[in-house]
C-alpha positions in Angstrom: 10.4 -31.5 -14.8 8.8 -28.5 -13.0 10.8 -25.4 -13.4 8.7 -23.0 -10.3 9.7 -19.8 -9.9 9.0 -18.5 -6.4 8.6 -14.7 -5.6 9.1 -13.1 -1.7 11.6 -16.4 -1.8 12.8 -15.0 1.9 9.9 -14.9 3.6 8.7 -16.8 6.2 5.9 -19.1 4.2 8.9 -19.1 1.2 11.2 -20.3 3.3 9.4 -23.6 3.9 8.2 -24.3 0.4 11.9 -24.0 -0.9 12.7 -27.5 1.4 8.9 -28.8 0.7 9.0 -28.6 -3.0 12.6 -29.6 -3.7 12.2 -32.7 -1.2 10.1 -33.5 -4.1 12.3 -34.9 -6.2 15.5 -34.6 -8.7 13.3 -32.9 -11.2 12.3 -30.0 -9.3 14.2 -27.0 -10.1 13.2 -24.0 -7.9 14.2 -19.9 -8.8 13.9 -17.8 -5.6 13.4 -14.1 -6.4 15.0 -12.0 -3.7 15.3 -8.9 -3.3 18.7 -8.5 -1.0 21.7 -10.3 -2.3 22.3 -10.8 1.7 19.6 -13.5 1.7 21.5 -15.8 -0.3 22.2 -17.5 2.5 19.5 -18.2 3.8 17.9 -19.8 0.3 20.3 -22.0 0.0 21.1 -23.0 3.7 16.9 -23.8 2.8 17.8 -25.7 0.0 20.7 -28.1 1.1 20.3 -31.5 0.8 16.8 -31.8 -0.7 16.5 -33.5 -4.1 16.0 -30.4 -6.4 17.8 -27.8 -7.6 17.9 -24.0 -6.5 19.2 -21.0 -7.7 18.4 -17.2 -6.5 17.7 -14.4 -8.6 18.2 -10.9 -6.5 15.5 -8.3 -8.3 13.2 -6.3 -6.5 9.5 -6.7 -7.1 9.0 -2.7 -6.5 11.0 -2.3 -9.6 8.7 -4.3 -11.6 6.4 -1.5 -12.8 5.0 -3.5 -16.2 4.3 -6.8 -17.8 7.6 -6.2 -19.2 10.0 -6.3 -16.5 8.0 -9.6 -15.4 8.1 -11.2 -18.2 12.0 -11.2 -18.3 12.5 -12.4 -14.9 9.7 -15.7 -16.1 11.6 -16.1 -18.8 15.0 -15.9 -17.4 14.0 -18.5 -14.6 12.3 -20.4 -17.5 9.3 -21.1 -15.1 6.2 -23.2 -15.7 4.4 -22.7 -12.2 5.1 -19.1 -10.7 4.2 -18.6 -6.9 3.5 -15.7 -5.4 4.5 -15.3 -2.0 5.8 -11.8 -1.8 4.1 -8.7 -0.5 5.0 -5.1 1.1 4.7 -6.6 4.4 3.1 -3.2 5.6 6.5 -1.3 5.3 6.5 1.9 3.1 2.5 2.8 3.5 -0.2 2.5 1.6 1.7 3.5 -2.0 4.1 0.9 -1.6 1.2 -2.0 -0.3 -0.3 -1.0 -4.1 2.9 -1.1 -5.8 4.2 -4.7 -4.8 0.7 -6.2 -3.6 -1.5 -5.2 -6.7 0.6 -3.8 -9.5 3.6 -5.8 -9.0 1.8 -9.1 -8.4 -0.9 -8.2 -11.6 2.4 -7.7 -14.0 3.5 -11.1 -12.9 -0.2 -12.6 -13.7 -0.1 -11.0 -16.8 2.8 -11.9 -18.2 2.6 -15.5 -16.9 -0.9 -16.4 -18.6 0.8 -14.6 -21.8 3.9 -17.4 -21.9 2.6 -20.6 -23.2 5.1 -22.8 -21.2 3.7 -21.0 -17.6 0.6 -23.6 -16.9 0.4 -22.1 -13.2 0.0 -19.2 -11.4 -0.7 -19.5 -7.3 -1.7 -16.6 -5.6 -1.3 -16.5 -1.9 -3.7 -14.0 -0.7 -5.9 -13.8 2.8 -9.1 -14.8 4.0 -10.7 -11.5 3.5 -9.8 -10.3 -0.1 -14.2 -10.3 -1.6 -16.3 -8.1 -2.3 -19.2 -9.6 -0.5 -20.2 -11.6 1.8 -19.7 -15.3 1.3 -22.6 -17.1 1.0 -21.6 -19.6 3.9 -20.2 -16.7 6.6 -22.0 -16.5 9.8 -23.1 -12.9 10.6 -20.5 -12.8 13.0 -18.1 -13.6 10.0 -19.3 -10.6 7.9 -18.8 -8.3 10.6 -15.8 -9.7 11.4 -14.8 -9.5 7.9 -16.3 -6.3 6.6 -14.4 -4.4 10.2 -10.9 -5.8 9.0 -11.5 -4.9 5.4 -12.4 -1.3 6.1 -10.1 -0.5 9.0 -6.6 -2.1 10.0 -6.5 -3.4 6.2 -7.9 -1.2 4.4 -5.2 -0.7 1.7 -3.9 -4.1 2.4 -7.8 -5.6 1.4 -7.5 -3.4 -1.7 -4.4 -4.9 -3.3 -5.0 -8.1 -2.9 -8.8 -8.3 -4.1 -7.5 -6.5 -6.8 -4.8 -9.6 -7.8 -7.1 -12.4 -7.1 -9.5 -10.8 -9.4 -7.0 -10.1 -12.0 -5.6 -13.4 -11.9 -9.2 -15.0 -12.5 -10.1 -12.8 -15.4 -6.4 -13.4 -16.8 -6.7 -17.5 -16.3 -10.4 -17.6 -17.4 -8.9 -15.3 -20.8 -5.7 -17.9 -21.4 -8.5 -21.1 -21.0 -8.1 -24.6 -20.1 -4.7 -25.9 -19.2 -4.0 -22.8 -17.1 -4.6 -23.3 -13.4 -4.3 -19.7 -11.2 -4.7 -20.7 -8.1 -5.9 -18.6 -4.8 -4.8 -19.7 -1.8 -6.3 -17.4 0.7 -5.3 -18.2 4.7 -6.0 -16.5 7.5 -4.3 -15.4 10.3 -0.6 -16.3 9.7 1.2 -18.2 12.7 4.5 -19.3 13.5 3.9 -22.8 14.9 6.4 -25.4 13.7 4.4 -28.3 14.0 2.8 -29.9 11.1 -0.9 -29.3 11.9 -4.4 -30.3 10.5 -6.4 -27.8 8.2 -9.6 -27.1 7.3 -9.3 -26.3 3.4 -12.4 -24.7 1.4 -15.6 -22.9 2.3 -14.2 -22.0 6.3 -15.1 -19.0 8.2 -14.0 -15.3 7.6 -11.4 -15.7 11.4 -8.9 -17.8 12.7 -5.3 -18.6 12.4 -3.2 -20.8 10.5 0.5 -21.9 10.4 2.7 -21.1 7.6 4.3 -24.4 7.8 1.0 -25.5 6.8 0.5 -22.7 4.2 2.9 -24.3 2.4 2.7 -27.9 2.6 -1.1 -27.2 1.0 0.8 -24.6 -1.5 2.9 -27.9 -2.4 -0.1 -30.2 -2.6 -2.4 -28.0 -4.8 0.5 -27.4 -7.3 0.6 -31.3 -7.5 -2.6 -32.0 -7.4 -5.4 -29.2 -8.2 -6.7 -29.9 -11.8 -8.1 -26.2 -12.3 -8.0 -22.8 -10.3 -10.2 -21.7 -7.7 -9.7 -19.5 -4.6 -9.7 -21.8 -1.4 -9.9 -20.2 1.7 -7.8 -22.1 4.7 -7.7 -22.3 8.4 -6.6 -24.3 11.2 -8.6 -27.2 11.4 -8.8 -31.3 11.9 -8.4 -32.6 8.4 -4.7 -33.8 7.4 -3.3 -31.6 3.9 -3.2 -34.5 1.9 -7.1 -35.1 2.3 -8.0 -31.9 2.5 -6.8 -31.5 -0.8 -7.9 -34.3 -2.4 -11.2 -33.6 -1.2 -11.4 -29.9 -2.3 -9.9 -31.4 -6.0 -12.2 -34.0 -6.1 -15.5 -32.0 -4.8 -14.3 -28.8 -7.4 -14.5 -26.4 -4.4 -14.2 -22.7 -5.5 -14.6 -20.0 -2.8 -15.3 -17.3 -5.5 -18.8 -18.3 -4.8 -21.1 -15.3 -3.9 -18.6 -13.4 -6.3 -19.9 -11.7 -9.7 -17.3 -13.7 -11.5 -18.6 -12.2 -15.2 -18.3 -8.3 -13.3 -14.6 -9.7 -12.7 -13.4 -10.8 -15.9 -15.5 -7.4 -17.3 -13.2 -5.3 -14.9 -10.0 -7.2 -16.2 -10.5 -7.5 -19.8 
């Protein structure tokens, strides 16, 4: 019986897992953290009808300033898989990007790979969040990449490297049985038809819908035997294969990475 705790439970990729994951069956149980007590609604309008079970937690994730504070919310949701899906959104400015993005999000990794009964941790992130250039980019890629990274999202490219990295040095620490996943899209859409993806080593542009963001969040928490960080994009594979393949192939996207300089900056 999955217990998932889902963080940013009202926004817009959230709001189509809640359906997606309790459609799963009778022995999902879901915990949406929110953090207006006026989105109520709109969780459980989400969640009617579907097999599993829902309830909303209101706390906000600005408030969680240490492993602490997240640990208590795990525990109170009693959470085996926790999902990431929350983010400043770009309100506030660059201190509050850093405080929900990267500190936030890193006291939730840390105090999930500290509770033995959390087995997974998934990360959405964004196509961009490395250091280098990925070994498969195109030129045209890299500068794409490298003019996002050090202009519009500067700050933005920041936080989330800096989560991705901590949650591969904290699941590499915990050891086998712990999958943190990265799920890194890019350019997020609105399109309400279910669409074909292109899951793995893709290039640095291009959009994706976040219907389809989370029907492959569903799948890999099903499915995905260990972590990895899987880029994802718009493309002509269906989700189901996709992920299979990517399981079955081992795909990482941390290639090109110094994955020991990682685990050295988070240990």
């Amino acid at each position: 019986m999955p217990r998932i705790l889902l963080l940013g439970g009202a926004g817009k990729i959230a709001l189509h897992l809640t359906p997606l994951l309790l459609a799963r069956g009778s022995s999902y149980h879901l915990t949406s953290v929110i953090r207006d007590p006026a989105q109520t609604e709109t969780i459980m309008a989400a969640a009617k009808g579907q097999l599993g079970t829902c309830n909303v937690l209101v706390r906000s994730l600005e408030d969680v300033t240490s492993e602490e504070k997240a640990k208590s919310i795990i525990e109170e949701a009693g959470a085996e898989w926790v999902v990431w899906s929350a983010g400043a959104g770009g309100k506030g400015g660059a201190s509050r990007t850093y405080a929900i993005d990267r500190d936030a999000c890193n006291h939730f990794i840390q105090a999930s790979t500290s509770l033995s009964h959390v087995n997974t941790f998934l990360l959405i992130s964004y196509i961009g969040s490395r250091r280098g250039r990925a070994p498969w980019w195109t030129d045209s890629d890299w500068a794409s990449a490298r003019a996002t990274n050090e202009g519009a999202l500067k700050d933005y490219h920041a936080a989330k490297l800096a989560a991705d990295e901590c949650l591969t040095a904290a699941a590499r620490k915990r050891g086998s049985g712990f999958r943190g996943i990265v799920l890194r899209p890019g350019t997020l859409t609105d399109d309400e038809k279910e669409g074909k993806v292109v899951l793995g080593k893709t290039g640095a542009s291009g959009g994706v819908a976040r219907r389809d963001v989370a029907r492959v969040t569903v799948d890999l928490l099903e499915n995905a035997k260990t972590g990895a960080w899987l880029d994802l994009l718009q493309g002509d594979e269906e989700v189901g294969d996709a992920v299979t393949r990517v399981v079955k192939e081992g795909v990482d996207c941390i290639e090109g990475e110094d994955v020991e300089a990682i685990v050295q900056r988070w240990t």
